[in-house]
Backbone as a printed PyTorch tensor [residue, N CA C, xyz], in Angstrom:
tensor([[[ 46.0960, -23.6840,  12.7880],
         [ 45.4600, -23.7910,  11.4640],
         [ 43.9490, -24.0010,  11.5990]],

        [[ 44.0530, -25.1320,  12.6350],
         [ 42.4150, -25.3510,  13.1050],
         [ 41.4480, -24.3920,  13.1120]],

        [[ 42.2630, -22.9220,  14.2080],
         [ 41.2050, -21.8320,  14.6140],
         [ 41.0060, -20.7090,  13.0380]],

        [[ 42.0080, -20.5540,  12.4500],
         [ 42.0740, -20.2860,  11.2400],
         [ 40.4980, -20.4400,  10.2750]],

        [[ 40.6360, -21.9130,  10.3780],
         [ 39.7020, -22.4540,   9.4340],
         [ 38.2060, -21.6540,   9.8760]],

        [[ 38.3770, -21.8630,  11.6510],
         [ 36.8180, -21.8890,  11.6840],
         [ 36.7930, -20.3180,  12.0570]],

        [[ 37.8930, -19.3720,  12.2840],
         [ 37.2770, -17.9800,  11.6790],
         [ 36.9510, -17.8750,  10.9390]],

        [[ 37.0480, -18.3010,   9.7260],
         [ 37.1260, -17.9770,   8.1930],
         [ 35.3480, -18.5120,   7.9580]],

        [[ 35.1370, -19.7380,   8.1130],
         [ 33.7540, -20.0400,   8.8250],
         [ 32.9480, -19.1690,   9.1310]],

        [[ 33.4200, -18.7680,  10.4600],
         [ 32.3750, -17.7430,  11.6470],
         [ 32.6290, -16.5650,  10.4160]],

        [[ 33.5910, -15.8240,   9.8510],
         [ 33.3420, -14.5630,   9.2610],
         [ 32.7160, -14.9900,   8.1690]],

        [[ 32.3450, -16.4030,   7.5000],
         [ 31.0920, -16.3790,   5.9920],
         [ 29.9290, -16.7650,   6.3840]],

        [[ 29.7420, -16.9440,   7.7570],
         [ 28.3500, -17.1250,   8.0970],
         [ 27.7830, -16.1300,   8.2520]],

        [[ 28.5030, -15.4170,   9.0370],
         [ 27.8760, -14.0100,   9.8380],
         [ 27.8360, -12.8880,   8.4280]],

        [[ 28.9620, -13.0540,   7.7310],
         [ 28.4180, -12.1070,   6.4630],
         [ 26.9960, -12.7450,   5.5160]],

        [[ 27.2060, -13.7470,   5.5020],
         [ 25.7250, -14.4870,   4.8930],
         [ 24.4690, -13.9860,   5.6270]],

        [[ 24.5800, -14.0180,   6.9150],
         [ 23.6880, -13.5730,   7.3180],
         [ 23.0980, -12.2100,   7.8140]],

        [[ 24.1600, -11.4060,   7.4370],
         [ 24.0690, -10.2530,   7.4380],
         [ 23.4710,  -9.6780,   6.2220]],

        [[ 23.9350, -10.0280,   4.8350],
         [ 23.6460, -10.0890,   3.9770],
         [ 22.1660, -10.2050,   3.3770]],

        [[ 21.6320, -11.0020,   4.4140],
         [ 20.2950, -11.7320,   4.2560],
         [ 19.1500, -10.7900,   4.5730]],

        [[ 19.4810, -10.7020,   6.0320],
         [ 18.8490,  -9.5470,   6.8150],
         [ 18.7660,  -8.1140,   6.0760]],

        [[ 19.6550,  -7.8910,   5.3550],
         [ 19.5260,  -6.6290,   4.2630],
         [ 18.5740,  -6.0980,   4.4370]],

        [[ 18.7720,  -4.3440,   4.8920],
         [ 17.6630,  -3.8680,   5.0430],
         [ 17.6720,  -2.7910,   3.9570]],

        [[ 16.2950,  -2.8460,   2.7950],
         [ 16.0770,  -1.5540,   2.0760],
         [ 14.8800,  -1.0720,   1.6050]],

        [[ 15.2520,  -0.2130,   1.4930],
         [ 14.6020,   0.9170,   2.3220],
         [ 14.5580,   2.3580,   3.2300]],

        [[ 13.8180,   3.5010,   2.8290],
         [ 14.2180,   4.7340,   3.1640],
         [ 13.2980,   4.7670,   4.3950]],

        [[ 12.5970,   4.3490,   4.8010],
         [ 11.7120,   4.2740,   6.3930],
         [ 11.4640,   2.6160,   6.7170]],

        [[ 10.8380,   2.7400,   7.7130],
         [ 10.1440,   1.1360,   8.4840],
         [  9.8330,   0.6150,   7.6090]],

        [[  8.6510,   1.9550,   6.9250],
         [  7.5910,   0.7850,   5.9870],
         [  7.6420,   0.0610,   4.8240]],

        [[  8.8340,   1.1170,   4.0450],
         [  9.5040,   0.5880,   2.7910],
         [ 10.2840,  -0.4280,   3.3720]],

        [[ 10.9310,  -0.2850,   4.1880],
         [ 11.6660,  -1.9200,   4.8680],
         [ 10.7520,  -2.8490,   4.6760]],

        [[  9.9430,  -2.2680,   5.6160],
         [  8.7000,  -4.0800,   5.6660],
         [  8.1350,  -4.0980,   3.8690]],

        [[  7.6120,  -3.1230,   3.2290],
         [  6.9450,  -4.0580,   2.3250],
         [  7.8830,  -4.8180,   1.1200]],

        [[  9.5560,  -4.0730,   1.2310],
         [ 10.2940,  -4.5940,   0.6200],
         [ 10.5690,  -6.3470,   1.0250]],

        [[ 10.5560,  -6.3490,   2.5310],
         [ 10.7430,  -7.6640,   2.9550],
         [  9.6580,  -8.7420,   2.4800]],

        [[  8.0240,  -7.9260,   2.7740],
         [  7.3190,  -9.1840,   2.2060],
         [  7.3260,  -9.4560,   0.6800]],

        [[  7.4680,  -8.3570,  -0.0610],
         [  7.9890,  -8.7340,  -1.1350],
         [  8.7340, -10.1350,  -1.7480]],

        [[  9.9730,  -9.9460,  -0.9780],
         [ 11.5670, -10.6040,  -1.1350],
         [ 11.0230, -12.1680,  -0.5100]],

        [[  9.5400, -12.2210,   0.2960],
         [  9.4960, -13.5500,   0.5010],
         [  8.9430, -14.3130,   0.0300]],

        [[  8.9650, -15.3400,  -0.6580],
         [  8.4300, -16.1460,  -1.3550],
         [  7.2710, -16.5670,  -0.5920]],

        [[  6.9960, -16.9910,   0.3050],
         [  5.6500, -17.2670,   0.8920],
         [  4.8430, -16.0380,   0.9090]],

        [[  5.1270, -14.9590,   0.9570],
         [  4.0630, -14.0070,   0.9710],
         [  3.9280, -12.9690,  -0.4250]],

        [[  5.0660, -13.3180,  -1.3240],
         [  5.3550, -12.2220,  -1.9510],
         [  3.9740, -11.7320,  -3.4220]],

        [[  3.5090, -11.3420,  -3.6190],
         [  2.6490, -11.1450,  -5.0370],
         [  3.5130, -11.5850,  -6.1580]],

        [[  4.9500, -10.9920,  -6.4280],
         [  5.5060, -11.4110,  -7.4590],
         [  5.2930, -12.4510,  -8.3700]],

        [[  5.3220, -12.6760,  -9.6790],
         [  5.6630, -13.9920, -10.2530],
         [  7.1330, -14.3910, -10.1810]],

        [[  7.4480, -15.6190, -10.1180],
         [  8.7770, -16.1360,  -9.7750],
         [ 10.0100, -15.4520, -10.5280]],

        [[  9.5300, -15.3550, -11.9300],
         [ 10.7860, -14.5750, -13.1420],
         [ 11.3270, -13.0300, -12.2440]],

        [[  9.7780, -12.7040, -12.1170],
         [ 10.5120, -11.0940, -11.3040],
         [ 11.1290, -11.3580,  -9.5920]],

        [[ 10.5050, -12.4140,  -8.8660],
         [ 10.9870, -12.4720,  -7.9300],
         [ 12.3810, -12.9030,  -7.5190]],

        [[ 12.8920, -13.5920,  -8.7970],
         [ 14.1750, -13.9170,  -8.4700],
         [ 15.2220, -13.0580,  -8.8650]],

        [[ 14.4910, -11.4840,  -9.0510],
         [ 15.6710, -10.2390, -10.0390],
         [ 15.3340,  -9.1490,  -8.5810]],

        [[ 13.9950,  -9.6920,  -7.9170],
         [ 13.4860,  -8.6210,  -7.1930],
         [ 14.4910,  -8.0710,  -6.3560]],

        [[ 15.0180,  -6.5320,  -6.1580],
         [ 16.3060,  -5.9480,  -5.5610],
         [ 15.2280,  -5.3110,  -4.4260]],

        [[ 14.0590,  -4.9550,  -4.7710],
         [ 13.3270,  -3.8480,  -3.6680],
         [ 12.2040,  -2.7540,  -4.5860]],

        [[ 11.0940,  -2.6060,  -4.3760],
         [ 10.3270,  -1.6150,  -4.6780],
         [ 10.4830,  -0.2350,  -5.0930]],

        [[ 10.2150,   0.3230,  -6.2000],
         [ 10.7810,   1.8700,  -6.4720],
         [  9.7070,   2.8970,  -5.4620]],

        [[ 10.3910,   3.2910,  -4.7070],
         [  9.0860,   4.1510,  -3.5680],
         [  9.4380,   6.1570,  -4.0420]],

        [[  8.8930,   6.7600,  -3.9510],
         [  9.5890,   8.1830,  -3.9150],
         [ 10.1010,   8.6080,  -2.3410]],

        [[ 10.5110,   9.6760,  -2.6550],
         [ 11.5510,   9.9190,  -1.1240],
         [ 10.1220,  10.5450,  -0.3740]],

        [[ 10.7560,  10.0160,   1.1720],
         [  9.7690,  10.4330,   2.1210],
         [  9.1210,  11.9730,   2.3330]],

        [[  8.1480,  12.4170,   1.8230],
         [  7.9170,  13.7760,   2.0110],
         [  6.8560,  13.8590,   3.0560]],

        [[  7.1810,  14.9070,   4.1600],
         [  6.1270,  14.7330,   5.0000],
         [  4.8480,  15.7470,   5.3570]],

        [[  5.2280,  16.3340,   3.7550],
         [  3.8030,  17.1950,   3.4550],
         [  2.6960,  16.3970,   2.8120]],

        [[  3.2060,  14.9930,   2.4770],
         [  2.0910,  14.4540,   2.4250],
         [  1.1920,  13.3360,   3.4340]],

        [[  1.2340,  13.6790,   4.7140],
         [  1.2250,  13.1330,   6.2270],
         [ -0.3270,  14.6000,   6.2990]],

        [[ -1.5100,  13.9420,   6.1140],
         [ -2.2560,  14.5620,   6.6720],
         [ -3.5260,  14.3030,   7.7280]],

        [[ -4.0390,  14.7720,   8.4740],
         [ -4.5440,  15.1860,   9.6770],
         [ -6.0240,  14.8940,   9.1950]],

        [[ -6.8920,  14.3150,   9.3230],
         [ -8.3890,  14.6810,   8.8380],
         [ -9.5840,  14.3230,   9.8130]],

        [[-10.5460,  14.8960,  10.0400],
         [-11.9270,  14.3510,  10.6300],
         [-12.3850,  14.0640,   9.6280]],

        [[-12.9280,  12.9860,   9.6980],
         [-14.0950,  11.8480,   9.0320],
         [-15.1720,  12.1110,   9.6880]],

        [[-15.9340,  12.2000,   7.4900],
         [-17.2930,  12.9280,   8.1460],
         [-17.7350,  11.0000,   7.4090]],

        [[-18.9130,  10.6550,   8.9440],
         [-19.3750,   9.5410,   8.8850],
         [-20.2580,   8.9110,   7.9410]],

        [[-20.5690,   8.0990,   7.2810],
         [-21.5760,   7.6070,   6.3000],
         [-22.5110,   6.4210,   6.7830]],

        [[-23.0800,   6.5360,   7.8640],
         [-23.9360,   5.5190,   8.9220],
         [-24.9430,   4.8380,   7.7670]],

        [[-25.9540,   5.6290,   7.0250],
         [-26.6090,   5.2180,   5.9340],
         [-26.2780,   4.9420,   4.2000]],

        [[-24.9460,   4.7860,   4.2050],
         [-24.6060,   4.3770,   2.9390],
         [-24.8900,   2.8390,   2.7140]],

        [[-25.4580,   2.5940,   1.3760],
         [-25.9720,   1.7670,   0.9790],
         [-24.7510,   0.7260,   0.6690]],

        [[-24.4970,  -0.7190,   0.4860],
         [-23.8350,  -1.3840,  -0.4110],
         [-23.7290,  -1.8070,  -1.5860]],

        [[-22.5690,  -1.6850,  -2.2510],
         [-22.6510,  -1.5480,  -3.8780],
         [-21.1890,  -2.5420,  -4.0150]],

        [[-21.2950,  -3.1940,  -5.1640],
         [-20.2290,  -3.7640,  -5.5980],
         [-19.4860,  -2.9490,  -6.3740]],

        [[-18.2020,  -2.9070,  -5.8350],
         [-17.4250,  -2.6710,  -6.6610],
         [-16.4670,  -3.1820,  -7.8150]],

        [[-16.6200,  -2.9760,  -9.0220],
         [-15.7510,  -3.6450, -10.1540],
         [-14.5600,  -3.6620,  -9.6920]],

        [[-13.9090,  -4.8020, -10.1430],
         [-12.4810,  -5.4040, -10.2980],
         [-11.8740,  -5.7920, -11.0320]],

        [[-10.8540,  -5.7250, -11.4940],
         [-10.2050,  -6.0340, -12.4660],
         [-10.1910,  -7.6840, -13.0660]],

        [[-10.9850,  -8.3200, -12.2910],
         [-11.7100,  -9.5510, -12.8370],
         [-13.1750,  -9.7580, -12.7520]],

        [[-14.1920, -10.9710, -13.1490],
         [-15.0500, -10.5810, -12.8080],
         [-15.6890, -10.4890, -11.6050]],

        [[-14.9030, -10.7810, -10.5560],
         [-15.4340, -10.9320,  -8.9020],
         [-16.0140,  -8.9860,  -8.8470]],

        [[-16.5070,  -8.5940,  -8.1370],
         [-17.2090,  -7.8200,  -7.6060],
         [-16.8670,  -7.8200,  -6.2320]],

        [[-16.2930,  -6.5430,  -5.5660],
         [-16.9060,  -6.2320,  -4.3680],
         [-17.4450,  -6.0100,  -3.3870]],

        [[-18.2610,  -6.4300,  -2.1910],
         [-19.1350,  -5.8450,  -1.5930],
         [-18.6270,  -4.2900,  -0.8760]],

        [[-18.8820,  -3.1210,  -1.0360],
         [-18.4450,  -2.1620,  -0.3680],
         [-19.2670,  -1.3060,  -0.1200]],

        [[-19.1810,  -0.5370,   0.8130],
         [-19.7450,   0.5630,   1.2810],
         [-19.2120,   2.0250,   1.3410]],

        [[-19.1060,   3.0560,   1.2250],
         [-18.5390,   4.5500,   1.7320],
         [-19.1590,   4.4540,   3.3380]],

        [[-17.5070,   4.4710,   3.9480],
         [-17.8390,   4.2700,   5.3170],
         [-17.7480,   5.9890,   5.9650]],

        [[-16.9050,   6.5200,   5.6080],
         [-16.7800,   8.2710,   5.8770],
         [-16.1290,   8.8400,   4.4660]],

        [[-16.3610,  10.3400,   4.5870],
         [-15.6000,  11.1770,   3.5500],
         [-14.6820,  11.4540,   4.0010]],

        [[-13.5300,  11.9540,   3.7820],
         [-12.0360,  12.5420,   4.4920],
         [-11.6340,  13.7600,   3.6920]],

        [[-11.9900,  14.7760,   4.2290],
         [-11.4880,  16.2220,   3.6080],
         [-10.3020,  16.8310,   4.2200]],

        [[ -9.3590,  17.0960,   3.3670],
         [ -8.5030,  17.5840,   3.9640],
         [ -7.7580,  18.5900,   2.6630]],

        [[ -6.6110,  19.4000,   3.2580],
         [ -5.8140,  20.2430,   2.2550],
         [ -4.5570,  19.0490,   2.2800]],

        [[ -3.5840,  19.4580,   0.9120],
         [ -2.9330,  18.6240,   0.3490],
         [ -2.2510,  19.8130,  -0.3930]],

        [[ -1.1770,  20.1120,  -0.5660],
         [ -0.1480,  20.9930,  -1.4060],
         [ -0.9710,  22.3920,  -1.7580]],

        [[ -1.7930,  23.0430,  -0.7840],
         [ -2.8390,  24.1880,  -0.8470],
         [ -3.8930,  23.8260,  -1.4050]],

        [[ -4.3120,  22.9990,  -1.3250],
         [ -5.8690,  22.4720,  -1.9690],
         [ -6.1950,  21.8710,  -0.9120]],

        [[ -7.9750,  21.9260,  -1.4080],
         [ -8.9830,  21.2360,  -0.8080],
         [ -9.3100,  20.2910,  -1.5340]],

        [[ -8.9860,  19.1530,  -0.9800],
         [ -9.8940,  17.6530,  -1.4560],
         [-10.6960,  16.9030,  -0.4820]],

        [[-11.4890,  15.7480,  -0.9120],
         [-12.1740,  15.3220,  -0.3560],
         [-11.8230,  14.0450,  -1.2650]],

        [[-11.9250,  12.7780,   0.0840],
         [-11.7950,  11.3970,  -0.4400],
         [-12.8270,  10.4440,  -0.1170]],

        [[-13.7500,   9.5560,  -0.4930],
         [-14.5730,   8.6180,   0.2460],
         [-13.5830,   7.1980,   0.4160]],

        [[-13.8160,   7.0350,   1.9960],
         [-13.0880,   5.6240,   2.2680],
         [-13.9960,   4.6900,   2.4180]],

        [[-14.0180,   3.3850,   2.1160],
         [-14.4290,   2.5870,   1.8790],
         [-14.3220,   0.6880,   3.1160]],

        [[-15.3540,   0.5130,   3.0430],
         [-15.4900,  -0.8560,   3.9550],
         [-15.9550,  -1.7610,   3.4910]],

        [[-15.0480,  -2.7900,   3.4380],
         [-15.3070,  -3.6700,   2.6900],
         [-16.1630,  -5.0460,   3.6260]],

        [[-17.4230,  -5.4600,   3.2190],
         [-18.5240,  -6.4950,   3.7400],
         [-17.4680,  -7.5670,   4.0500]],

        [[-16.6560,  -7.8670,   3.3540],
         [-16.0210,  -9.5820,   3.6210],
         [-15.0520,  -8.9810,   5.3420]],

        [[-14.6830,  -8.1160,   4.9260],
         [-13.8360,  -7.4060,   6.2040],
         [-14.4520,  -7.4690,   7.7300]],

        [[-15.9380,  -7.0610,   7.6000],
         [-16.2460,  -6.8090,   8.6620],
         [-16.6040,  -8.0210,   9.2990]],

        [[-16.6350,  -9.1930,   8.3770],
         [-17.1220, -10.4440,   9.2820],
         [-15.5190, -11.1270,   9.3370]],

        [[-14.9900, -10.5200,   9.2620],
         [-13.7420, -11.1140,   9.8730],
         [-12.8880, -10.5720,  11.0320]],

        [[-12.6820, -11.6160,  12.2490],
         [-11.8710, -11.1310,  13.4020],
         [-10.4350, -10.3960,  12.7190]],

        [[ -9.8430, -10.7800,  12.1510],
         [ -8.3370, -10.4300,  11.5570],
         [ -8.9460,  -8.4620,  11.0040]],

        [[ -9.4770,  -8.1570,  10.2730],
         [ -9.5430,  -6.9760,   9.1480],
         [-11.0520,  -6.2000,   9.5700]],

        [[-11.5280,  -6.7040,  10.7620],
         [-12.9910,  -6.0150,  11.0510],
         [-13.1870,  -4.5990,  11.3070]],

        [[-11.7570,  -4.0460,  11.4000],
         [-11.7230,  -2.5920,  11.7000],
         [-10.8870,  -1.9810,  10.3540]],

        [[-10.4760,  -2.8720,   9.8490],
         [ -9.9430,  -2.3000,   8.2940],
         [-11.1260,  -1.1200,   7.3500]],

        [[-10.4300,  -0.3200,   6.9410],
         [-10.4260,   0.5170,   5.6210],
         [ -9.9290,   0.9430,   4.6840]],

        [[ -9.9700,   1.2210,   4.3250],
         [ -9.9880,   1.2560,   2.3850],
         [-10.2420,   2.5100,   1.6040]],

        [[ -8.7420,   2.9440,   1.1580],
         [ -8.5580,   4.4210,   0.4020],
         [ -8.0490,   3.5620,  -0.4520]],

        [[ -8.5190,   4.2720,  -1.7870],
         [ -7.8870,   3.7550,  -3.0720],
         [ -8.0250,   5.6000,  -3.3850]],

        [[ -7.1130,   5.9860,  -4.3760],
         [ -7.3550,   7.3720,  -4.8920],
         [ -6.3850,   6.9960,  -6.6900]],

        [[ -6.8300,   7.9600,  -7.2880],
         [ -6.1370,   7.9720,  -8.0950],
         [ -5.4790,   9.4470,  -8.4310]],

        [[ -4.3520,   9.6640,  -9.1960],
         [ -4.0820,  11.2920,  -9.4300],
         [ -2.8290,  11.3910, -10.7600]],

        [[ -2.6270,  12.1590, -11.0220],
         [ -1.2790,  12.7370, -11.6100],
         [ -0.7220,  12.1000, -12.0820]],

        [[ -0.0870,  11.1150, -11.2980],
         [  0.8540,  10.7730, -11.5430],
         [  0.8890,   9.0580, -12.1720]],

        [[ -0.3730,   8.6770, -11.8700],
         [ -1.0550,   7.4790, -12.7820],
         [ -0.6980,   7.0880, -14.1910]],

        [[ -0.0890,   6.3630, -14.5020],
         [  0.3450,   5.9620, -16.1120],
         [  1.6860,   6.4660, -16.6290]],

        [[  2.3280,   7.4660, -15.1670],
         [  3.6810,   7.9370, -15.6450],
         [  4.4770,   7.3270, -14.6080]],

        [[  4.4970,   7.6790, -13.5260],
         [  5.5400,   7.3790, -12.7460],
         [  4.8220,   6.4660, -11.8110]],

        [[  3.5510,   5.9990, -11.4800],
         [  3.1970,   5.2770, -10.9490],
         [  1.7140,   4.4840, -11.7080]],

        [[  1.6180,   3.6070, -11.1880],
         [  0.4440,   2.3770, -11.2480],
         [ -0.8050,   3.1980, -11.7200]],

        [[ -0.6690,   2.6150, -13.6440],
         [ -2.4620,   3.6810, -14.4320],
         [ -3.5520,   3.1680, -13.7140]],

        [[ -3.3560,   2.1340, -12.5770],
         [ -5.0740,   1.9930, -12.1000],
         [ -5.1050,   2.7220, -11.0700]],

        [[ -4.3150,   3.5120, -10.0420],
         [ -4.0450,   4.1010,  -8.9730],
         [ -3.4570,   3.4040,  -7.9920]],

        [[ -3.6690,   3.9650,  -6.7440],
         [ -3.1000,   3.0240,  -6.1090],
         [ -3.9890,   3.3250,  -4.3620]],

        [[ -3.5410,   2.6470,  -3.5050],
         [ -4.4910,   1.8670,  -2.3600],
         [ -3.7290,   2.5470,  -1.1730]],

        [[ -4.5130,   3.3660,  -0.3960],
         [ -3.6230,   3.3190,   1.4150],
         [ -4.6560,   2.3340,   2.1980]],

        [[ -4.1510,   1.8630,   3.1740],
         [ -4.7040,   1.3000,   3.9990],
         [ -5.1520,   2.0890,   5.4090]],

        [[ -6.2290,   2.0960,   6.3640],
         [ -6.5740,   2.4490,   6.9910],
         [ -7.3080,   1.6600,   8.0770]],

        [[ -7.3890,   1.8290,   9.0980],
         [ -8.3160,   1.5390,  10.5750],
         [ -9.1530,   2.3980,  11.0820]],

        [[-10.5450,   2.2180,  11.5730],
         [-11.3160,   2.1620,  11.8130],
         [-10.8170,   3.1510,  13.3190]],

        [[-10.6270,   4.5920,  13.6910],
         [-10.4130,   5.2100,  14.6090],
         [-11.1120,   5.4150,  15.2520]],

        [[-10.9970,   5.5270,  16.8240],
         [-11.9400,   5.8740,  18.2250],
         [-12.5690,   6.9970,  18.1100]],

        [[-12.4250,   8.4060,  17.5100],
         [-12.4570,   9.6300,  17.7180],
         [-13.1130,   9.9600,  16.6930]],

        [[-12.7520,   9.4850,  15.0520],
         [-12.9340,  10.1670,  13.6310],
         [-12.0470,  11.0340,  13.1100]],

        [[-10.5930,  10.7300,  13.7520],
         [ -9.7760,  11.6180,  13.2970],
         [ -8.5500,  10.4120,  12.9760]],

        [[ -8.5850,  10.9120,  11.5280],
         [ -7.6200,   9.7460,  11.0220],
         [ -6.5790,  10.1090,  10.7600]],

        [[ -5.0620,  10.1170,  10.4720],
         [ -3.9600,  10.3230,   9.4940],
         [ -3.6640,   9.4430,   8.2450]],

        [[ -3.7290,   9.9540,   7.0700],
         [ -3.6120,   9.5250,   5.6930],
         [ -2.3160,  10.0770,   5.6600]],

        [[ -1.6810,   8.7980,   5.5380],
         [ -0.0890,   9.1620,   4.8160],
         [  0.3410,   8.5070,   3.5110]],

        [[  0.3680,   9.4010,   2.5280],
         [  0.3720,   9.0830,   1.3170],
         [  1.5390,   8.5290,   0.6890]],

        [[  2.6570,   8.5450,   2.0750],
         [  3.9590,   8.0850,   1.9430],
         [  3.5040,   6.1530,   2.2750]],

        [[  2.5000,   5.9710,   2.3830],
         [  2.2620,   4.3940,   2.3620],
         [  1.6050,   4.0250,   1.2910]],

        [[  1.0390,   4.8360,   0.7160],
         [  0.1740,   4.7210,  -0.9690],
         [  0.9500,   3.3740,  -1.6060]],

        [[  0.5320,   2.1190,  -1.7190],
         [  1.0640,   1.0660,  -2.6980],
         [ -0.1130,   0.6170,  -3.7330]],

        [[  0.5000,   0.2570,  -4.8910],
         [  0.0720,  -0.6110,  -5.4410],
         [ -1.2690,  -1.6920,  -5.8870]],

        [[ -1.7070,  -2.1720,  -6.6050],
         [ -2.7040,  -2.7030,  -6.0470],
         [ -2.1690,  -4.0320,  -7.0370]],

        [[ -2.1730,  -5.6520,  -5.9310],
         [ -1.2380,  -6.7540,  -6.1110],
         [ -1.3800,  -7.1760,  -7.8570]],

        [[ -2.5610,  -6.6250,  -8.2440],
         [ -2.5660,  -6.8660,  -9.6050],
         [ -1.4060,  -6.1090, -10.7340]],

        [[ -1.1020,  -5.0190, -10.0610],
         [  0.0590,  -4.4370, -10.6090],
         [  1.1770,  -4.9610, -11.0320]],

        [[  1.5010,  -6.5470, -10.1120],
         [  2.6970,  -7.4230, -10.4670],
         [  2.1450,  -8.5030, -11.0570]],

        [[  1.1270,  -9.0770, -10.9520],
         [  1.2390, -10.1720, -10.8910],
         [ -1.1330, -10.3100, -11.1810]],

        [[ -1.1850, -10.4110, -12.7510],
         [ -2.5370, -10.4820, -13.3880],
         [ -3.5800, -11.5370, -12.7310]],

        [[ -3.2200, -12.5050, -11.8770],
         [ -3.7160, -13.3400, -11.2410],
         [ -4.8730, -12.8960, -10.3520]],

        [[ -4.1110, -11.7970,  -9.7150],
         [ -5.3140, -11.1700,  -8.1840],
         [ -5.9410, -10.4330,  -9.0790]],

        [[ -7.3570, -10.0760,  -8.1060],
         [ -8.4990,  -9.2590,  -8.7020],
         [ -8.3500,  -8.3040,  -7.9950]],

        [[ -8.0600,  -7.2210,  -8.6050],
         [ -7.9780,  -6.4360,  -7.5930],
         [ -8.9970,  -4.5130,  -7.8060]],

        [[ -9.7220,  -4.2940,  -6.7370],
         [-10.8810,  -3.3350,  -6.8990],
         [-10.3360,  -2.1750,  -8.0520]],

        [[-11.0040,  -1.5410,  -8.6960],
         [-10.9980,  -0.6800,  -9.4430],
         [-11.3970,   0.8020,  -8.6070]],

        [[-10.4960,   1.6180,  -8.6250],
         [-10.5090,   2.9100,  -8.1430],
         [-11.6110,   3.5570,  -8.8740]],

        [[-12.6620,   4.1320,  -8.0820],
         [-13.9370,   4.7370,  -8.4700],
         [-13.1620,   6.2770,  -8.5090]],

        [[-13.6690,   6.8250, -10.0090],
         [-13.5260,   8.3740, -10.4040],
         [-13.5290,   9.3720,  -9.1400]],

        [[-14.5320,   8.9410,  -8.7580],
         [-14.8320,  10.3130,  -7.7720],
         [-13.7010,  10.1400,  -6.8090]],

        [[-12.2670,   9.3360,  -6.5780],
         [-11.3010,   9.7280,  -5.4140],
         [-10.2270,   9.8060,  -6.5200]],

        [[-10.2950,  10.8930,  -7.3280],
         [ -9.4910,  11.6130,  -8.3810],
         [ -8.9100,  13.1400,  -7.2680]],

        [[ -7.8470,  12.7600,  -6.9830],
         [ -6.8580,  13.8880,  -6.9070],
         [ -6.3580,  14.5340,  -7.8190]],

        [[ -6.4220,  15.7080,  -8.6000],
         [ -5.9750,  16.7740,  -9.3990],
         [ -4.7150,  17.3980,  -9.2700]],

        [[ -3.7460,  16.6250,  -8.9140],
         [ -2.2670,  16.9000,  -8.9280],
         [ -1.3900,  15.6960,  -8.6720]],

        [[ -0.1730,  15.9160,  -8.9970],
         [  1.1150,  14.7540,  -8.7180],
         [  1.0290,  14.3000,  -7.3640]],

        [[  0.4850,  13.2410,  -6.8850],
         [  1.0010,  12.5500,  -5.2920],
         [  2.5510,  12.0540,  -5.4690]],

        [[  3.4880,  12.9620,  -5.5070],
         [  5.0370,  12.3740,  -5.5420],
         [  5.2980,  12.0870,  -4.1960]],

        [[  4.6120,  10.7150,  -3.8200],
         [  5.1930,   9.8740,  -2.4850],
         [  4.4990,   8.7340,  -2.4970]],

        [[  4.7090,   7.6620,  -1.5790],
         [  4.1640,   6.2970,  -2.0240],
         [  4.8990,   5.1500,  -2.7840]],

        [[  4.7670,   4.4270,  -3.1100],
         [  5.4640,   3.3100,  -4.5960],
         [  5.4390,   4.0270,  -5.5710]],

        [[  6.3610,   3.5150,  -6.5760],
         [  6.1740,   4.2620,  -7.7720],
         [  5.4890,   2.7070,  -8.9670]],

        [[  5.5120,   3.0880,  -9.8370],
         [  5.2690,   1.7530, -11.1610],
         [  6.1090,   0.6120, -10.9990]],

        [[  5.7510,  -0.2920, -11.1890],
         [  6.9040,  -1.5950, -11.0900],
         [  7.5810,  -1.9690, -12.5820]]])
């Protein structure tokens, strides 16, 4: 009866914790940002949504939007603040342009470096794509939304638009978060990335 008991035990732990570990998500990355999400120490959420939170609406992985680009450099760009959705301001710069084709088009994006970034050991090689397009105010976030980027050896970067998230103000009115400048207006649907929350 004894061993009974403590299978019954060992099989509600191990499902608890299986349970826990829950992975969702259609790649790595939707895994991970679903996870920091789901954690209360890191999550943006406010508590009402965090305690319904199931996982992020992402679109399915397309890998025509995985593109290839040389970065043309911006050594003499000036610094300008950028508006935010509060009144904090920006310090930023256009660190390179990024031209590339995208669903038979030619676009061009300016990425961005942010002053607080570079004096920090943690984010000193960080960059900064915000774009907006298409699909803004319907199926995804009306302020646009943000890829993240690093600072490459060569000038040849990959923009994968299948990481396109959010910007934390999207959940949660508290953060300030930069305002997507007109000029990184894409002229068609980016169907990949997060979708609206």
């Amino acid at each position: 009866m004894q061993n009974i008991v403590y299978i019954c035990l060992l099989l509600f732990f191990v499902g608890c914790s299986q349970k826990k570990a829950a992975k969702v998500g259609e790649t790595a990355y939707q895994i991970e940002q679903n996870n920091i999400f789901k954690d209360a120490s890191k999550s943006p959420l406010k508590a009402k949504d965090l305690k319904n939170f199931k996982g992020l609406d992402f679109f399915s992985f397309d890998s025509s939007y995985v593109v290839m680009t040389s970065l043309e450099l911006k050594p003499n760009a000036k610094w300008f603040n950028m508006k935010t959705t509060t009144s904090r301001l920006s310090r930023e710069r256009i660190y390179a342009t990024a031209t590339f084709e995208l669903k038979g088009q030619q676009f061009s994006l300016n990425i961005y470096q942010g002053e607080e970034n570079m004096n920090s050991e943690e984010y000193k090689d960080y960059l900064f794509l915000p774009f907006l397009d298409n699909t803004n105010g319907k199926e995804t976030y009306a302020g646009g939304r943000y890829i993240n980027l690093k600072i490459p050896e060569d000038n040849i970067v990959q923009i994968d638009f299948n990481k396109a998230y959010n910007p934390l103000c999207a959940y949660n009115e508290k953060f300030s978060c930069p305002i997507v400048p007109r000029v990184n207006y894409l002229d068609l649907r980016v169907t990949a990335g997060v979708k609206n929350f």
